[in-house]
mmCIF entry with sequence, helices, sheets and N, C-alpha, C, O atoms, coordinates in Angstrom:
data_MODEL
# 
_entry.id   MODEL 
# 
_entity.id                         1 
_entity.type                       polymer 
_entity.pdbx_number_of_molecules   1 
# 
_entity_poly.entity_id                      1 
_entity_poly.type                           'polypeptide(L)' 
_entity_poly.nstd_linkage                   no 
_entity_poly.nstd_monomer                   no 
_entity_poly.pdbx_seq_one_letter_code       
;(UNK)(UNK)(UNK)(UNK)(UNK)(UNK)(UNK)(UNK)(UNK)(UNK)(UNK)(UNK)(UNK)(UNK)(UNK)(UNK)
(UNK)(UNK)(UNK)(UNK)(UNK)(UNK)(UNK)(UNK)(UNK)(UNK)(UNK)(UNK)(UNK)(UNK)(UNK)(UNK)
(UNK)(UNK)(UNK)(UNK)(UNK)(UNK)(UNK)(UNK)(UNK)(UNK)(UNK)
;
_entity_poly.pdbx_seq_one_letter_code_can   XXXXXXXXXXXXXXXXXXXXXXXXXXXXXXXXXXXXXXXXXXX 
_entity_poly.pdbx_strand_id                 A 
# 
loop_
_entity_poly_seq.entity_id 
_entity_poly_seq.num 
_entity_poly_seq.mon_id 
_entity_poly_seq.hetero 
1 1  UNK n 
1 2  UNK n 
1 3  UNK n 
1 4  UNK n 
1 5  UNK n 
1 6  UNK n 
1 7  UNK n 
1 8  UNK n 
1 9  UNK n 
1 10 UNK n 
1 11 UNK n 
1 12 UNK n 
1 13 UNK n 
1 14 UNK n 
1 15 UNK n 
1 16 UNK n 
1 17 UNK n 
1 18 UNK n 
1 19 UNK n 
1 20 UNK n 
1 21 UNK n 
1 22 UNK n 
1 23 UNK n 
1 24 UNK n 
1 25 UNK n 
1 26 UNK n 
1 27 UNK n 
1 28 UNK n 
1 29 UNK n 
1 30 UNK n 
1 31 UNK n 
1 32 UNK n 
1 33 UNK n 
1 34 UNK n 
1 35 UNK n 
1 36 UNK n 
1 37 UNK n 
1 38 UNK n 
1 39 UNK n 
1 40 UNK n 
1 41 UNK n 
1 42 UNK n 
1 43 UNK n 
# 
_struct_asym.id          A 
_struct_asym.entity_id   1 
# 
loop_
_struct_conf.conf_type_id 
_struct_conf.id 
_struct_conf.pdbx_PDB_helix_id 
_struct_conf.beg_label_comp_id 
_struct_conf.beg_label_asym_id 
_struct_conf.beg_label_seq_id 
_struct_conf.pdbx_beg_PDB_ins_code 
_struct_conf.end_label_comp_id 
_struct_conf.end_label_asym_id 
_struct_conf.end_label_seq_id 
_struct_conf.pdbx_end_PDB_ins_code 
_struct_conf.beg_auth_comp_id 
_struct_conf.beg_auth_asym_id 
_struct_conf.beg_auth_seq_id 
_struct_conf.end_auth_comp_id 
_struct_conf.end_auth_asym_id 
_struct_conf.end_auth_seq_id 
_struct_conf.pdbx_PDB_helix_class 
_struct_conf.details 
_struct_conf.pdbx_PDB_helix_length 
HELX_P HELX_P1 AA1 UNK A 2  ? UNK A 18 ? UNK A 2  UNK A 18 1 ? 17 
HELX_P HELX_P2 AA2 UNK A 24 ? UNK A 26 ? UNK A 24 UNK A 26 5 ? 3  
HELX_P HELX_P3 AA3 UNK A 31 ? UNK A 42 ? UNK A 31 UNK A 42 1 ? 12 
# 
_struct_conf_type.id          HELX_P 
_struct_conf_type.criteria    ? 
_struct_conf_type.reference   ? 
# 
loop_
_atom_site.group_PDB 
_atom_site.id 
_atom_site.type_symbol 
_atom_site.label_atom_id 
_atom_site.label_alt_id 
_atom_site.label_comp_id 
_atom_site.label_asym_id 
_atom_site.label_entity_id 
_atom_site.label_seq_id 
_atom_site.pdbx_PDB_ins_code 
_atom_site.Cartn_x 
_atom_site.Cartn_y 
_atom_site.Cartn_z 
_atom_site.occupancy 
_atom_site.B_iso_or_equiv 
_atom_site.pdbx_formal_charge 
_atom_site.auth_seq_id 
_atom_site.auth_comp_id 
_atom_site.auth_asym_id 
_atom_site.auth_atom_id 
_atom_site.pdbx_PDB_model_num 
ATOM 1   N N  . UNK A 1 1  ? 17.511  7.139   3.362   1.00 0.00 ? 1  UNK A N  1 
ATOM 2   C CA . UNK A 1 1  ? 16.519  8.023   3.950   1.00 0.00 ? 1  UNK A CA 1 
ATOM 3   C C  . UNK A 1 1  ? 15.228  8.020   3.116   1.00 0.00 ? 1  UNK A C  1 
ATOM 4   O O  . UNK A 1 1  ? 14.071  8.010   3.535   1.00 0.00 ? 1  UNK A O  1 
ATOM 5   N N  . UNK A 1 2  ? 15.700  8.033   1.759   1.00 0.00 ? 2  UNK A N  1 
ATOM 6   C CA . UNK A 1 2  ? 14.064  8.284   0.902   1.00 0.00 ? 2  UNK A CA 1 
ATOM 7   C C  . UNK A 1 2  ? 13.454  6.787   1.020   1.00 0.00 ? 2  UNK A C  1 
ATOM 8   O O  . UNK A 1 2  ? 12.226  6.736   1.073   1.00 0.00 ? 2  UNK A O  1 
ATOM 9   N N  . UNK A 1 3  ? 14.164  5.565   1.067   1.00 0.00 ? 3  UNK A N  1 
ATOM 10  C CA . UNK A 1 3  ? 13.817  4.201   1.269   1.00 0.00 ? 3  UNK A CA 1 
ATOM 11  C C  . UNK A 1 3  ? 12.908  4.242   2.579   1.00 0.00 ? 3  UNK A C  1 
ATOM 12  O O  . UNK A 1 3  ? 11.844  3.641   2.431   1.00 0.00 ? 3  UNK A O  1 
ATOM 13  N N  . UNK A 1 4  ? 13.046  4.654   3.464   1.00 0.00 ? 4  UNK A N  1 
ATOM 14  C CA . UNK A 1 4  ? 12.378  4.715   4.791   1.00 0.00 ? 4  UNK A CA 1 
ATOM 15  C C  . UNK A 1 4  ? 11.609  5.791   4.378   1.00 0.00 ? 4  UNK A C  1 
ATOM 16  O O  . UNK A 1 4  ? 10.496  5.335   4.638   1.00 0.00 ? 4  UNK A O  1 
ATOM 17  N N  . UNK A 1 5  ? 11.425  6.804   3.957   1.00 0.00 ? 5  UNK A N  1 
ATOM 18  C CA . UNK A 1 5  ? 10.042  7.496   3.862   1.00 0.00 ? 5  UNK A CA 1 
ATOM 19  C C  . UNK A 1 5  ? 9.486   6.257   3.230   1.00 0.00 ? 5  UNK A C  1 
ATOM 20  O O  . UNK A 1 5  ? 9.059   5.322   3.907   1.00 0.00 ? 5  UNK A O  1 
ATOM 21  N N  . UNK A 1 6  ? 9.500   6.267   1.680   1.00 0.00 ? 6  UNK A N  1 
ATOM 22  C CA . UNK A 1 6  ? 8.609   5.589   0.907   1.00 0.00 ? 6  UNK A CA 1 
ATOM 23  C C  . UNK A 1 6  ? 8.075   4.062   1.126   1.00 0.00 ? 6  UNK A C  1 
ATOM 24  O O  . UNK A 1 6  ? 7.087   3.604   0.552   1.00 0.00 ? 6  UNK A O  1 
ATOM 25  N N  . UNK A 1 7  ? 9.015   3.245   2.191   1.00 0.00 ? 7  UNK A N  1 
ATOM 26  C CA . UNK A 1 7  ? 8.739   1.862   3.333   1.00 0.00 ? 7  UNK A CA 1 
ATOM 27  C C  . UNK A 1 7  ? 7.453   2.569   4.368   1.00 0.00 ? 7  UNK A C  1 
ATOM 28  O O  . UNK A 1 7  ? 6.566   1.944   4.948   1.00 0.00 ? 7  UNK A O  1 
ATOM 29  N N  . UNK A 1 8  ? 7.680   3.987   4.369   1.00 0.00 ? 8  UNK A N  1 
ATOM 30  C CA . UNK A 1 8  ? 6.699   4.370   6.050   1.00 0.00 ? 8  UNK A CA 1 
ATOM 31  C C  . UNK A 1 8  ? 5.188   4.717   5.139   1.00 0.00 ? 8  UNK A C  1 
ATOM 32  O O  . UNK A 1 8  ? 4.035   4.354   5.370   1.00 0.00 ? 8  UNK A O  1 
ATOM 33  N N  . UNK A 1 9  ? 5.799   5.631   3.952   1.00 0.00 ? 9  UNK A N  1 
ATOM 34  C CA . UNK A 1 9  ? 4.495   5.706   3.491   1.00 0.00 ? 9  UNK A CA 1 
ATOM 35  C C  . UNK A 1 9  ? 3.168   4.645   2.655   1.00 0.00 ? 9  UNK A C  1 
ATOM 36  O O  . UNK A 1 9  ? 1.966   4.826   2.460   1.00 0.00 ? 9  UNK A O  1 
ATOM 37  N N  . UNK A 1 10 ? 4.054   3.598   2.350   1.00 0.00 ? 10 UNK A N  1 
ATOM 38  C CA . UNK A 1 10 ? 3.399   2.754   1.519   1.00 0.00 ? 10 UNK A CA 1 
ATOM 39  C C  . UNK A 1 10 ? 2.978   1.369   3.168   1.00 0.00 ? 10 UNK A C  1 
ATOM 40  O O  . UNK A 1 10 ? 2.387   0.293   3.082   1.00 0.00 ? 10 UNK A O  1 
ATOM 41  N N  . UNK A 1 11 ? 3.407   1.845   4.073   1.00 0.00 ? 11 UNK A N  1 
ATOM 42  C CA . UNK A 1 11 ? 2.972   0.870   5.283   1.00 0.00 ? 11 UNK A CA 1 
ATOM 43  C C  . UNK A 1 11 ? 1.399   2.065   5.590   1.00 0.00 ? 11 UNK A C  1 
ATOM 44  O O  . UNK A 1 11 ? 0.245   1.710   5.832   1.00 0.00 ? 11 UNK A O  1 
ATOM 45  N N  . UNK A 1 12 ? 1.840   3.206   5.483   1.00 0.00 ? 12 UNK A N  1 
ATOM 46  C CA . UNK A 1 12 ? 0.546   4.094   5.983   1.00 0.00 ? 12 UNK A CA 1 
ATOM 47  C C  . UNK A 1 12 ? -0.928  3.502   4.889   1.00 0.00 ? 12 UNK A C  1 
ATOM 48  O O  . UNK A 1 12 ? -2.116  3.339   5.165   1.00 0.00 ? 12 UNK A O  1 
ATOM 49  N N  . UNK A 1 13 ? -0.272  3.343   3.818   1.00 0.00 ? 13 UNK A N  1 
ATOM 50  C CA . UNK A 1 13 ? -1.458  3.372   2.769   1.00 0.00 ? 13 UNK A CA 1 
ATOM 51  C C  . UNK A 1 13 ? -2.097  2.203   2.547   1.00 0.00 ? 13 UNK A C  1 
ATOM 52  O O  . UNK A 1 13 ? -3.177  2.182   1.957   1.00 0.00 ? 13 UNK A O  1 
ATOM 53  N N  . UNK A 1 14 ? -1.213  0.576   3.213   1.00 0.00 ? 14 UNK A N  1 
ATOM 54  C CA . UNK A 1 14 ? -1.425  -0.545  3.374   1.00 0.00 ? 14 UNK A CA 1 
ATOM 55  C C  . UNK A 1 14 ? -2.799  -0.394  4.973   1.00 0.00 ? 14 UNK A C  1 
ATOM 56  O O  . UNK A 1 14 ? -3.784  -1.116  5.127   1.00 0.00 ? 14 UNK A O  1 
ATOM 57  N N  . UNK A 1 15 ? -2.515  0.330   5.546   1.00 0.00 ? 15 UNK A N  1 
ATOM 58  C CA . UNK A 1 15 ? -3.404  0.487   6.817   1.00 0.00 ? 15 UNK A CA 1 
ATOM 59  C C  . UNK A 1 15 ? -4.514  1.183   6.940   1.00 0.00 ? 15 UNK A C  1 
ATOM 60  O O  . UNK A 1 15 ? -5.524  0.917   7.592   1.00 0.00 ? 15 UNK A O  1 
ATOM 61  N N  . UNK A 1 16 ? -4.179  2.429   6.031   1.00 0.00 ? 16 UNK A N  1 
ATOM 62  C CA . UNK A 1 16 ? -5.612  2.798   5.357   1.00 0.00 ? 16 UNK A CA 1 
ATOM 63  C C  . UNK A 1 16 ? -6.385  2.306   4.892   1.00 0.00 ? 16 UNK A C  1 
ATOM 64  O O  . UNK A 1 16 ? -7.581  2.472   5.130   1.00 0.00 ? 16 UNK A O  1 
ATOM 65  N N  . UNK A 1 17 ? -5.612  1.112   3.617   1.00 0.00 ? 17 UNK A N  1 
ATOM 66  C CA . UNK A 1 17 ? -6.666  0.727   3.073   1.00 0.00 ? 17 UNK A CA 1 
ATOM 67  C C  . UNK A 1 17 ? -7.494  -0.276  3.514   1.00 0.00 ? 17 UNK A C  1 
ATOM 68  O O  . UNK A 1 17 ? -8.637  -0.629  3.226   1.00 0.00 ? 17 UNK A O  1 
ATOM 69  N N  . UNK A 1 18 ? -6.369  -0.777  4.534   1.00 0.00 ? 18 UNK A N  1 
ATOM 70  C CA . UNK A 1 18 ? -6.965  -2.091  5.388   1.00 0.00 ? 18 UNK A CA 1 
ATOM 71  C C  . UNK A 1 18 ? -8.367  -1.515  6.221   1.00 0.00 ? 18 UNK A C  1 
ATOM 72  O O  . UNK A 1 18 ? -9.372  -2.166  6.507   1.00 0.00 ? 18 UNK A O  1 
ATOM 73  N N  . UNK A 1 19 ? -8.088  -0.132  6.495   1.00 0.00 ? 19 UNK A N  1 
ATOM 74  C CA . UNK A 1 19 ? -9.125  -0.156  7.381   1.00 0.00 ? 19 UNK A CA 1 
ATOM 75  C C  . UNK A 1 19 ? -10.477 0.763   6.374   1.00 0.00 ? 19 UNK A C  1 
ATOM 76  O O  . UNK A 1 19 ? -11.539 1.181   6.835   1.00 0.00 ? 19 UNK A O  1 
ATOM 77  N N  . UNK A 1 20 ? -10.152 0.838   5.402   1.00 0.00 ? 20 UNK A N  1 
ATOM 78  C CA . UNK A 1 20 ? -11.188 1.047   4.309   1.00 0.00 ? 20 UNK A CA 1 
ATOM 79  C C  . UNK A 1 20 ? -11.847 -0.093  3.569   1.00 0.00 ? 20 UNK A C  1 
ATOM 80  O O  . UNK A 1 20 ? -12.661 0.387   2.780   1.00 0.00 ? 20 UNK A O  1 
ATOM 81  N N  . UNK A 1 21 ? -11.825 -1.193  3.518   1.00 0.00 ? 21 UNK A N  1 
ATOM 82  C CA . UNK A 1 21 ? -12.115 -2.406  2.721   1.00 0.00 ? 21 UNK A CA 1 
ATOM 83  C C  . UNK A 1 21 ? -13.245 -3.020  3.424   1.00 0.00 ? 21 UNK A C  1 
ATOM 84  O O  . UNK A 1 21 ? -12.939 -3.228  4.598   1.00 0.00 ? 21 UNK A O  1 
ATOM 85  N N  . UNK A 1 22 ? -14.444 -3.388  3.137   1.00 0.00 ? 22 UNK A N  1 
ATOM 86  C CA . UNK A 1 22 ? -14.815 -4.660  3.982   1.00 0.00 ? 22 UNK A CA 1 
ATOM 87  C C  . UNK A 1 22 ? -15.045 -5.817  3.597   1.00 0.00 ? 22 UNK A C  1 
ATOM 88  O O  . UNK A 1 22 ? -15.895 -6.548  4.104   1.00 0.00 ? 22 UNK A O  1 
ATOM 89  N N  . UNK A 1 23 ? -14.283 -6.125  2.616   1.00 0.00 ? 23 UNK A N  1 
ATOM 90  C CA . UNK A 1 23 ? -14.504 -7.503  2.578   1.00 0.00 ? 23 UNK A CA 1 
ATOM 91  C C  . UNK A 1 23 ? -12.704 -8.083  2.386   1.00 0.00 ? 23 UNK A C  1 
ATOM 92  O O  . UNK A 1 23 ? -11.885 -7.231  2.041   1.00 0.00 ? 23 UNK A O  1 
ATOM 93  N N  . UNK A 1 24 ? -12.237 -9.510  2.631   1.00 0.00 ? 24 UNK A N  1 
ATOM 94  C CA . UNK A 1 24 ? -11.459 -9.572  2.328   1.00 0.00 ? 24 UNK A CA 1 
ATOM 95  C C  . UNK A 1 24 ? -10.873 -9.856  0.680   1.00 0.00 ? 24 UNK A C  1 
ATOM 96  O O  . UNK A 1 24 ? -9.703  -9.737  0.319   1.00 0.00 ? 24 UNK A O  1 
ATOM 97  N N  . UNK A 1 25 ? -12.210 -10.318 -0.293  1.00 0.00 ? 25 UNK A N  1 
ATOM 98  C CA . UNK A 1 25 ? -11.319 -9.528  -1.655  1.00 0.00 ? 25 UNK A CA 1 
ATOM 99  C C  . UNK A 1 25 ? -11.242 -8.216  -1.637  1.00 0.00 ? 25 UNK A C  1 
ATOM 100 O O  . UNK A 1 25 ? -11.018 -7.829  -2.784  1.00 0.00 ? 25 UNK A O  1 
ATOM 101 N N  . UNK A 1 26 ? -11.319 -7.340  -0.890  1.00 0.00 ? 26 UNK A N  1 
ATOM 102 C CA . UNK A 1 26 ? -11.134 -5.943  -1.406  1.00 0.00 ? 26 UNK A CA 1 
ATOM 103 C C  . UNK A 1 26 ? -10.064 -5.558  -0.303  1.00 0.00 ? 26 UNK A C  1 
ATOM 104 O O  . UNK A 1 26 ? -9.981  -4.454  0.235   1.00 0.00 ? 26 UNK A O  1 
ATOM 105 N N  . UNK A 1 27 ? -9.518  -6.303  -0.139  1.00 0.00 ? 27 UNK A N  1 
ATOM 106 C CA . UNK A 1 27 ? -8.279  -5.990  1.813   1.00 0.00 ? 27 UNK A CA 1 
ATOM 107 C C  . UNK A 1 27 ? -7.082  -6.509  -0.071  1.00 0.00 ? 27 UNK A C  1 
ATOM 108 O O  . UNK A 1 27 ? -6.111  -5.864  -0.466  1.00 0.00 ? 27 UNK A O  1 
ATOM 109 N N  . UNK A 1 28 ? -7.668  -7.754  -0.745  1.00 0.00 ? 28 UNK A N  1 
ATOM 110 C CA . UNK A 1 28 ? -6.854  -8.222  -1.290  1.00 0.00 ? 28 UNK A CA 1 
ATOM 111 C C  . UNK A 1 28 ? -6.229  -7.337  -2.379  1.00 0.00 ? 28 UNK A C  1 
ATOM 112 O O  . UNK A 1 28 ? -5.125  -7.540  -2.883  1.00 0.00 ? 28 UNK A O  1 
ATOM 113 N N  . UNK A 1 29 ? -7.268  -6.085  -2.757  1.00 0.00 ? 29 UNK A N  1 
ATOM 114 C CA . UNK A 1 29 ? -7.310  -5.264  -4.295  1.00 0.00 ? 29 UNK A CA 1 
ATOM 115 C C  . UNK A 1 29 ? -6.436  -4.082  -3.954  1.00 0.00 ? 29 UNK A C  1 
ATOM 116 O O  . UNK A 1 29 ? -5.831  -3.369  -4.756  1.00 0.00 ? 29 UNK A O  1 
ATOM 117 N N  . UNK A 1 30 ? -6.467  -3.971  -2.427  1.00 0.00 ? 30 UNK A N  1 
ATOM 118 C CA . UNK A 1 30 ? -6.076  -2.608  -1.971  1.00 0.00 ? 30 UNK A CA 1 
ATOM 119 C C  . UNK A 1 30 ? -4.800  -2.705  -2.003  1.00 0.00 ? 30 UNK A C  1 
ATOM 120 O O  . UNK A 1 30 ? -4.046  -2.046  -2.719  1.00 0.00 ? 30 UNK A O  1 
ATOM 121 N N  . UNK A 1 31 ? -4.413  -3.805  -0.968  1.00 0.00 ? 31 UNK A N  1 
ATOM 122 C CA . UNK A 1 31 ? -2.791  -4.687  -1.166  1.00 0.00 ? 31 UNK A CA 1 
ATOM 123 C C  . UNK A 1 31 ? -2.095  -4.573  -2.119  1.00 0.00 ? 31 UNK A C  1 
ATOM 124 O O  . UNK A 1 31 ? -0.883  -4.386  -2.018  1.00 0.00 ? 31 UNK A O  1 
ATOM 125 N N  . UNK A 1 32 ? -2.752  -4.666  -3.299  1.00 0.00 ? 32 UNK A N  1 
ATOM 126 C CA . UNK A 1 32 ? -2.073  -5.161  -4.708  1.00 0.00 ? 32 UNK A CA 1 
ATOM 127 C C  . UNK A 1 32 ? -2.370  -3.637  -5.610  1.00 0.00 ? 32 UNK A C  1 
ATOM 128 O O  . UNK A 1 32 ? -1.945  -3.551  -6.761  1.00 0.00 ? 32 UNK A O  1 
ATOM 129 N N  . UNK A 1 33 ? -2.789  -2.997  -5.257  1.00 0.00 ? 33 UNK A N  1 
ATOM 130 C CA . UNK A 1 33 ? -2.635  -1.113  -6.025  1.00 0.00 ? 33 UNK A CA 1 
ATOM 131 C C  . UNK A 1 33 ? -1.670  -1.218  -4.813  1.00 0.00 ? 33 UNK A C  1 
ATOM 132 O O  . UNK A 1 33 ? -0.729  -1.836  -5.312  1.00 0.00 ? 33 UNK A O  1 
ATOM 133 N N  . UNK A 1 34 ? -1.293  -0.944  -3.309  1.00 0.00 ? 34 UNK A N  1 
ATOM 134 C CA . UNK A 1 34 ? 0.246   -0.360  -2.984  1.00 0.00 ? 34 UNK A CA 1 
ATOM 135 C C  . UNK A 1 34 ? 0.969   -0.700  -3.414  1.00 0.00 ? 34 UNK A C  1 
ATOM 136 O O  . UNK A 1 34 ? 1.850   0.005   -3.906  1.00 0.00 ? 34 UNK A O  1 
ATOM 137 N N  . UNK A 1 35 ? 0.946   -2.243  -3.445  1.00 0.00 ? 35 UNK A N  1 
ATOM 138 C CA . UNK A 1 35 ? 2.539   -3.273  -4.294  1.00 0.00 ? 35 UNK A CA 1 
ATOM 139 C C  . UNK A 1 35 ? 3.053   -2.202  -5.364  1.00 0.00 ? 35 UNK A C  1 
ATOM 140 O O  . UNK A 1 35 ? 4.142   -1.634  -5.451  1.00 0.00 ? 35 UNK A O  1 
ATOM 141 N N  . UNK A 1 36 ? 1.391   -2.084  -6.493  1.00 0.00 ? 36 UNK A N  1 
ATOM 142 C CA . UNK A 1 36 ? 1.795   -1.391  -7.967  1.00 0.00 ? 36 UNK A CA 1 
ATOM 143 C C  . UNK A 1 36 ? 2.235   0.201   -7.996  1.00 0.00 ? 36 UNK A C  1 
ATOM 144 O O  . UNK A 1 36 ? 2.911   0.836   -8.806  1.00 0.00 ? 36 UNK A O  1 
ATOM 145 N N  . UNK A 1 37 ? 1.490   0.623   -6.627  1.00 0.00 ? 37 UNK A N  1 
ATOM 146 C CA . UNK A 1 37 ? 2.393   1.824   -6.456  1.00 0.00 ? 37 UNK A CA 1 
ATOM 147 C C  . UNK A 1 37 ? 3.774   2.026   -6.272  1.00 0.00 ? 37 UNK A C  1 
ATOM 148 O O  . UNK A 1 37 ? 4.446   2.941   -6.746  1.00 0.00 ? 37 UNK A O  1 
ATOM 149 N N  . UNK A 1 38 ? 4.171   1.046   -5.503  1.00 0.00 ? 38 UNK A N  1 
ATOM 150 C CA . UNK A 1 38 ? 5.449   0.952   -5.073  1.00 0.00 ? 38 UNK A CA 1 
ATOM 151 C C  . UNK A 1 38 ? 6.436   0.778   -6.293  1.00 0.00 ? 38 UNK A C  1 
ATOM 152 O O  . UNK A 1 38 ? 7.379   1.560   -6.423  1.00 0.00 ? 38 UNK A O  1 
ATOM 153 N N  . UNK A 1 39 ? 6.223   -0.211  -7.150  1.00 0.00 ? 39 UNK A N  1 
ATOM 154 C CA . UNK A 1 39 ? 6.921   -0.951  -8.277  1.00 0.00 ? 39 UNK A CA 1 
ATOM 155 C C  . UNK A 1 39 ? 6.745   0.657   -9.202  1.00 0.00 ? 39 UNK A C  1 
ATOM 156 O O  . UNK A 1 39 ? 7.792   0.826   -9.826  1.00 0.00 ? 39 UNK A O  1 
ATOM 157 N N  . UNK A 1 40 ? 5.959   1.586   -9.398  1.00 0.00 ? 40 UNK A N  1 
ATOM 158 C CA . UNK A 1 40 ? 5.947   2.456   -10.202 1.00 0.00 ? 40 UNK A CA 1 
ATOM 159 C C  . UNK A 1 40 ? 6.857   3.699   -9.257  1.00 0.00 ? 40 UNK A C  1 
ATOM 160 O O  . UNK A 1 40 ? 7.205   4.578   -10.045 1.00 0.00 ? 40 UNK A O  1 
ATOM 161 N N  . UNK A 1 41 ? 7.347   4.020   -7.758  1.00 0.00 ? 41 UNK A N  1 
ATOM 162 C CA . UNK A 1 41 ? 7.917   4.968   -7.139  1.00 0.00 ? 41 UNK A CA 1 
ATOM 163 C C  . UNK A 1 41 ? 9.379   4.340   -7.496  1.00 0.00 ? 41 UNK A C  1 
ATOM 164 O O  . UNK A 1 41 ? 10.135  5.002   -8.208  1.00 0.00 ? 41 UNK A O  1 
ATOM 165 N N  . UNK A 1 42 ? 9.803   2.989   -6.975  1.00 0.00 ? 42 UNK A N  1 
ATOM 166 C CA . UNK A 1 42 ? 10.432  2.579   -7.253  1.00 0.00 ? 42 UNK A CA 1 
ATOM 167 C C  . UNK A 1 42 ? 11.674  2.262   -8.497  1.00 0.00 ? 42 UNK A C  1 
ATOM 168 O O  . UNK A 1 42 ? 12.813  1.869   -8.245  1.00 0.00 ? 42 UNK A O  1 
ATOM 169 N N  . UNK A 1 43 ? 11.074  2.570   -9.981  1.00 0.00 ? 43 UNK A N  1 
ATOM 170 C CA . UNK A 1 43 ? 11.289  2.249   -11.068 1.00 0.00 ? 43 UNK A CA 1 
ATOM 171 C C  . UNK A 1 43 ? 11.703  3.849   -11.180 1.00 0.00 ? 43 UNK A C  1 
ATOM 172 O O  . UNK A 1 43 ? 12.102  4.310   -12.249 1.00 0.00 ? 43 UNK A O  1 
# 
């Protein structure tokens, strides 16, 4: 159950940021802070 929140929320924050970025290095920077969020909820 907490796997599927934290899969739903880190998909929400991947889409945010997607739609916050305009360029694609910064689609790329946003990507890679959720990854590091994740690896730090995760741990």
């Amino acid at each position: 159950m907490i796997r599927k929140l934290l899969a739903t929320l880190a998909l929400t924050g991947v889409v945010l940021g997607t739609a916050g970025c305009n360029t694609v290095k910064g689609l790329g920077r946003d990507i890679e802070s959720v990854g590091e969020a994740g690896d730090k909820v995760v741990r």
